[in-house]
N, C-alpha and C positions, 0 to 999 in steps of 0.2 A: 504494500500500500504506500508506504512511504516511497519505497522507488516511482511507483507511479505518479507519485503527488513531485519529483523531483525533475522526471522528464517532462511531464504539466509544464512547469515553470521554465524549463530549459526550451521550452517548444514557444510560449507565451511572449519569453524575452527574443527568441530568434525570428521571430514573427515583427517585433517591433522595431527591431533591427533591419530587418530586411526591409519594411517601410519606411523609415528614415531614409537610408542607403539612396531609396528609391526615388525617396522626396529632395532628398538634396540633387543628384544627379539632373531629377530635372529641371530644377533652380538655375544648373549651371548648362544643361545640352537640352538642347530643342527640337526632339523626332515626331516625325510625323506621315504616316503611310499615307498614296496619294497612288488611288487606282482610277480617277477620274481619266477619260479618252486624253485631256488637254494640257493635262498634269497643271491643272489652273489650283491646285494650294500648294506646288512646290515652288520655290524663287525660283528666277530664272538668274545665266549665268551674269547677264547684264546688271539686275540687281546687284548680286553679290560683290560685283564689280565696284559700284558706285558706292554702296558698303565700306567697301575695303578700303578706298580712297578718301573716307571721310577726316578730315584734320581739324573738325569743332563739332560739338556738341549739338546734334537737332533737335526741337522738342516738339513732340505734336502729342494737340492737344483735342480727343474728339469731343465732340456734344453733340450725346445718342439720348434722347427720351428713354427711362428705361422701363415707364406702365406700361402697358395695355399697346405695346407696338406690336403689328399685324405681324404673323409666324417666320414672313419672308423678309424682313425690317429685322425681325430677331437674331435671324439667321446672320444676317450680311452685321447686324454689330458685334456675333463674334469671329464672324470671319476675319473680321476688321482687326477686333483683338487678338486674335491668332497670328494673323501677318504683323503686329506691331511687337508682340512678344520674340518673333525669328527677325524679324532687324535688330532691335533689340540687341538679341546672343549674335547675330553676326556679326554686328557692329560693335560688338566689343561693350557695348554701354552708350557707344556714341550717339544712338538715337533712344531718348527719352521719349516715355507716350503718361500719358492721364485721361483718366473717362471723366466725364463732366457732365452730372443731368441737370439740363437748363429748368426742367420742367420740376425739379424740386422747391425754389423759390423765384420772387418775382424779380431777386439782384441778380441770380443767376442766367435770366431769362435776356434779361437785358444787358447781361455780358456778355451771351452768345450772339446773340443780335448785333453788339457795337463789334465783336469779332467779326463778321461778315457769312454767319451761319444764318438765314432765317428759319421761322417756321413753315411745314410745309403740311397741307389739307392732303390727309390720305384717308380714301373713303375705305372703311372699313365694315364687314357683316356681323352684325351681335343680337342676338334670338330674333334672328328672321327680319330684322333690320338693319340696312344701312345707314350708317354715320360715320360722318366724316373727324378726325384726328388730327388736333394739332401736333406734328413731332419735328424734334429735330434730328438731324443726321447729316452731320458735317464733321469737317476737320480743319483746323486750322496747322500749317507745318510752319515752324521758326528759326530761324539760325541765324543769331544778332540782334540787328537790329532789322533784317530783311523778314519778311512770309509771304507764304502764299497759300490761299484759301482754296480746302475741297466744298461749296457750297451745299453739295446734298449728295449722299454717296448712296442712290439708292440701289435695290435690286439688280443685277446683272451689268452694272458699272464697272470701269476696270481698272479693278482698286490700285492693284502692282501697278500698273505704265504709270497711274496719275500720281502715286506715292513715291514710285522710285524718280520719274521727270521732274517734278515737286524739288526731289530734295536734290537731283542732279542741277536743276537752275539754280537753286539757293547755295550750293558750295561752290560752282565752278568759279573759276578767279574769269575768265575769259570765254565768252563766248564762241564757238565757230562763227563765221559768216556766211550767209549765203546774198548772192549777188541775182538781181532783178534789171535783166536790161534793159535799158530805155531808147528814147531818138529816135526808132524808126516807128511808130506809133504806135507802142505795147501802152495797156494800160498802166497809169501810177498805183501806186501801193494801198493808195485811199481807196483806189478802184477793185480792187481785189481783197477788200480791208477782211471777210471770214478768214479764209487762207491766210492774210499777214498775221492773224490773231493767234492761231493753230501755231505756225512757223515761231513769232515770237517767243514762243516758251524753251524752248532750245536752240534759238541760233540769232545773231544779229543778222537783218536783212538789211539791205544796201541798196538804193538806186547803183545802176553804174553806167555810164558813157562814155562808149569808145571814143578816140583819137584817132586822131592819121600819126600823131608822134609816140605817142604814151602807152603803155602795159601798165595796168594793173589789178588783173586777174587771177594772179598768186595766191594772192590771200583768202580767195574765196572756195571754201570746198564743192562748191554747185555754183553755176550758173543757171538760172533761168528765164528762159525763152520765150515772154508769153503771149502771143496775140500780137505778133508783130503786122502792121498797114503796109506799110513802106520795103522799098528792095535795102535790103542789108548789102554795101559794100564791100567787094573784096576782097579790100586790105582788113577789112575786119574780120573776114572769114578767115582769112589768116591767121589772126589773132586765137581765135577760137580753135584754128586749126592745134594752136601753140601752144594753147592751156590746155588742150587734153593732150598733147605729147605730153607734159610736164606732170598728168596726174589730174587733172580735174576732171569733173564730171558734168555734164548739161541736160536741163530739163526743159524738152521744147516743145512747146503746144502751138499747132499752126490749122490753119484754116488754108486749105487748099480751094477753096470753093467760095467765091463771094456772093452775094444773094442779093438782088432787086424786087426788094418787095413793093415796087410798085407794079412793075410788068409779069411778077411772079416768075421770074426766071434766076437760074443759076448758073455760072459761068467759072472755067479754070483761072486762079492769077499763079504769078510767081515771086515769091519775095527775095530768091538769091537763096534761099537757103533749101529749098528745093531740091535745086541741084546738084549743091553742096553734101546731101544727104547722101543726092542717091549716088554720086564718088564711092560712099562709104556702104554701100549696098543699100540703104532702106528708100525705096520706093514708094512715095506718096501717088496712089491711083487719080487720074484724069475721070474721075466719076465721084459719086455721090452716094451712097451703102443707101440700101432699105430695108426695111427690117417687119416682119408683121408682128412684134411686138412692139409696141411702140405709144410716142404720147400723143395728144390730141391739141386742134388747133378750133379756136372761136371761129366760125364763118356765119355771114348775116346771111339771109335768104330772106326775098320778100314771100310772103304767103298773106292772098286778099289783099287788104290793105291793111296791112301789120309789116313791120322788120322782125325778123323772128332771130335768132342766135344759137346757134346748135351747134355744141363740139363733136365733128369730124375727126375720126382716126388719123393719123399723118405720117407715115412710115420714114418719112424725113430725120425723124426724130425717136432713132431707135431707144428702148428702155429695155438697159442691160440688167441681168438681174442674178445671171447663173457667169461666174469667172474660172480661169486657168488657176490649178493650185499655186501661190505667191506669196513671202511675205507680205507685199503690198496690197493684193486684192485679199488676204484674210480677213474675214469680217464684215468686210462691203456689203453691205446690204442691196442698193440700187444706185447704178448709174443713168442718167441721162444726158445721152448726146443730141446734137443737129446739127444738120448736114453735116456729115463726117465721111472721109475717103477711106479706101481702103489702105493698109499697109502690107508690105511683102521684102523680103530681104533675098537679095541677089550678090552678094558679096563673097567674099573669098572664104575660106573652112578654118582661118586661125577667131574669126568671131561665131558666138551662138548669137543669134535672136528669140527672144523670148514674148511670145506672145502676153499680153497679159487684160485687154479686154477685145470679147469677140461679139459679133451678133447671135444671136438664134439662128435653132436650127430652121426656120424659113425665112431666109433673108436675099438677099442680090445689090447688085450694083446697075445703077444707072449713070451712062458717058455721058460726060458734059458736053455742051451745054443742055442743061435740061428744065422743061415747064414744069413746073408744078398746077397739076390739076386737081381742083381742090372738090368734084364730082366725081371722080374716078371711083370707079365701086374696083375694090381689089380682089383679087383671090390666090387662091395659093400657087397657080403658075407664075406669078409675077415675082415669088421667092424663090427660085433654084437651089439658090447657095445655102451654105449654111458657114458659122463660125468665121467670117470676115472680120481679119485682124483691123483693128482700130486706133489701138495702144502698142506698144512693143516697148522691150530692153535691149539695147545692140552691147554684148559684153564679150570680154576674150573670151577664147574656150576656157583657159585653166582657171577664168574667174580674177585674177589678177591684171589689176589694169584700170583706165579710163571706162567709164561708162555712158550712155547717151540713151534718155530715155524720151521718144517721141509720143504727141499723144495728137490725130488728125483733127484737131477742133479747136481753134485758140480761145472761145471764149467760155469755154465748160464751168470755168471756176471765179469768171469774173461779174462782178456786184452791176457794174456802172461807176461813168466818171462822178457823177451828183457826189457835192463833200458831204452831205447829208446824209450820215448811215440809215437814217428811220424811214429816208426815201429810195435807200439803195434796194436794189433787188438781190431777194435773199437766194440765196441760191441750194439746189438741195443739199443734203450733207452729204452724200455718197461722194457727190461729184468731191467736195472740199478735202473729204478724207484721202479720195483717190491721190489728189495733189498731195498733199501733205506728205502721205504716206511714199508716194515717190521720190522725193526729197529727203526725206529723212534717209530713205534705202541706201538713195545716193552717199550720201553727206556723213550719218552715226554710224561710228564704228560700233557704238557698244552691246547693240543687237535691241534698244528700246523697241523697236518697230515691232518683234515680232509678241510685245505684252501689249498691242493697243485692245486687239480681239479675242485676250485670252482670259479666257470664263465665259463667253458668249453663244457658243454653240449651243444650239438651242435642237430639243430631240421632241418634238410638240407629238400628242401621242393620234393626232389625226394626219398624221403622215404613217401610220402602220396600218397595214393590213386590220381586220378585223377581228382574223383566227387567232394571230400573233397578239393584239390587241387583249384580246380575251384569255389567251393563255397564260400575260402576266400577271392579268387581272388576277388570276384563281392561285397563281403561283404565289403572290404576294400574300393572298390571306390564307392560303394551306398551310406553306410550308414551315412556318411558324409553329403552327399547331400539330404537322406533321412530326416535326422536330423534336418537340417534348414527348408527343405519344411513342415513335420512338424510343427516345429516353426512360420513357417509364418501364417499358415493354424491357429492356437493356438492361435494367437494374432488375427489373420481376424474376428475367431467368436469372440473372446473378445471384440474387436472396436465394432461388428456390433450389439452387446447385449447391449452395453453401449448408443451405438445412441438409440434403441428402448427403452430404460429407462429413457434416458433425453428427447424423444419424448411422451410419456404416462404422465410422467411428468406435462410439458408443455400443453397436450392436457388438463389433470383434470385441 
């Protein structure tokens, strides 16, 4: 008896020990399994990077409401704290976090508010009615006397890119640059203010204007090419020639196709760079892509005496929706182009060309010059083709080297000149991302690009089958219960083996 009251105690103390052991461990190391498709709760290397490189102290500070916040609001404040507890140990200490509920007093409230977090109306369902929820759900990041605000960090946002960009703006001593060319009538930067917005967070942007005497293209990791009017010179092509010998990269969005919207016609120009392309193999098509997915255009029609107004399909204006696998198209949701020409590469075998936005599979090209008829009833003979390149990357094969990324539309991502943002035209965000995300491909090394879409895959259960559908439906609430019946069953022969062993036993 006594011995067993000593191994008790010897068992009791080894128990608590091994609990401790366990608690301190993970005080100091931060594991955590990640069988998600996207590996969206492991850092990526990129993070880790910016991590490692930290030489001051960050402190971010969130304010999550912690009542009655809806299961998916619940979820993502502790994802949040999950990801702030692994910078945290990665950083050595260098990144401080604090949870903050606004919504416990009214100083609190108005401290999150003067930090630039608002309140945010989240309609929520509670016994068979809907009501809407004041909460909060932001972050504030600091280091010094500098921050920068995550406004509202809701569901399916992508906490990594905006935490780890966040804190990469806020330590780097120096910006890269990216260079926005002007002179030949590309839009100014007011003009394209979404995309300066985007771009701003990692990189300084620069007007810049060539010389017939001057280089100063070095300093810039990307040039971009946007919406050029005018024929570019070619002593400047030169130039350009000379900064991707040296290492740079160019981002060129052009409009092969000018449009007279008064006579409804479309017609070939040339800006010089055209040709300069296609030296390099990429081919910009004398035609105009159609697509029968596509967006729609206002036309009046009189009917009686009425002006009637009814939006017509417009194949002019294809709407991209399905892309080539790419860092840069992950995530995209929807592009929309118009009038856009085809591209194709004819160059020599030490470069790849990579497609990276195409049409649908019922689409075609029409040679310029061409009417636009705004009656035409369409049908599927008028798509042959399918997957006409739009967008492309012209890179070496080995992948080291200059890069040039063309896109056949100069104006996809542009507002309007008006200084007026509230009267600029907003442009959709695929298009804005597209850009972005190309630029940055070019331009960061440190791999940010590929956390913009990561947690975002979305697996909606009305894209499966109905058998499939139904089979997890039933797996999900079985096999739970399958599990312990099992179980029970597992230990009943157990016991009942054990009685006829200490019965046999017994009987010798």
């Amino acid at each position: 008896m006594m011995k067993s009251r000593k191994q008790l105690t010897y068992s009791f103390v080894l128990i608590i020990g091994v609990l401790a052991l366990i608690n301190i461990l993970a005080n100091t190391f931060f594991l955590r399994l990640d069988f998600t498709e996207d590996k969206r709760y492991t850092l990526s290397k990129a993070t880790k990077n910016i991590l490692k490189e930290l030489k001051e102290p960050v402190t971010i500070t969130a304010y999550f409401s912690n009542d009655a916040l809806p299961p998916d609001y619940m979820k993502q404040r502790r994802d949040f704290k999950d990801m702030l507890i692994e910078y945290s140990t990665l950083s050595h200490g260098k990144v401080n976090y604090a949870f903050i509920d606004p919504s416990a007093n009214e100083e609190m409230k108005q401290k999150a508010i003067q930090a630039g977090i608002p309140q945010r109306p989240i309609p929520s369902r509670e016994k068979d009615q809907i009501k809407v929820q004041q909460i909060f759900c932001g972050a504030v990041i600091q280091l010094n006397d500098k921050s920068e605000i995550l406004p509202e960090l809701k569901p399916g946002f992508p906490m990594e890119y905006a935490l780890s960009a966040s804190i990469k703006k806020l330590s780097v001593m120096e910006k890269p640059s990216i260079g926005m060319l002007q002179g030949h009538g590309e839009p100014g930067l007011a003009a394209i203010n979404q995309a300066y917005s985007e771009l701003g967070v990692l990189y300084n942007v620069d007007p810049v204007y060539l010389t017939d005497t001057t280089y100063t293209l070095n300093k810039y990791k990307t040039i971009a090419i946007i919406g050029a009017k005018d024929t570019i010179r070619e002593i400047y092509l030169q130039q350009l020639d000379r900064y991707l010998t040296e290492g740079g990269n160019l981002f060129i969005a052009l409009s092969h196709v000018d449009v007279n919207y008064q006579n409804l016609t479309g017609f070939a120009v040339n800006h010089g760079l055209e040709s300069w392309l296609k030296k390099k193999g990429i081919i910009i098509g004398d035609n105009l892509a159609i697509d029968a997915s596509c967006g729609s255009v206002n036309v009046q029609q009189q009917q009686g005496g009425f002006v009637m107004t009814t939006q017509v399909k417009f194949p002019y204006i294809p709407l991209i929706s399905g892309f080539p696998k790419h860092p840069i198209t992950e995530g995209l949701d929807a592009v929309i182009m118009q009038f856009v020409s085809s591209l194709s590469y004819q160059g020599d075998s030490s470069k790849r060309f990579i497609p990276l936005v195409q049409t649908s599979e019922k689409s075609g090209t029409q040679p310029t010059p061409v009417h636009f008829d705004l009656n035409k009833e369409w049908n599927d003979a008028d798509f042959p083709l399918k997957n006409i390149t739009i967008a492309g990357a012209l890179i070496p094969k080995n992948g080291q080297g200059n890069k040039i990324i063309v896109v056949s539309n100069g104006n996809f991502a542009t507002n309007g000149e008006t200084q007026q943002q509230e009267q600029q035209q907003q442009i959709n965000p695929g298009n804005i991302n597209l850009m972005v995300n190309s630029i940055d491909w070019l331009s960061d090394e440190t791999g940010l690009i590929n956390l913009r879409a990561k947690g975002l895959k979305l697996h909606p259960l009305d894209k499966i089958d109905e058998g499939k559908r139904m089979f997890l439906k039933y797996l999900n609430f079985l096999l739970p219960i399958l599990l312990i019946v099992g179980y029970g069953i597992y230990r009943m022969n157990n016991n009942r083996n054990k009685r006829i062993k200490r019965m046999e036993a017994h009987y010798v």
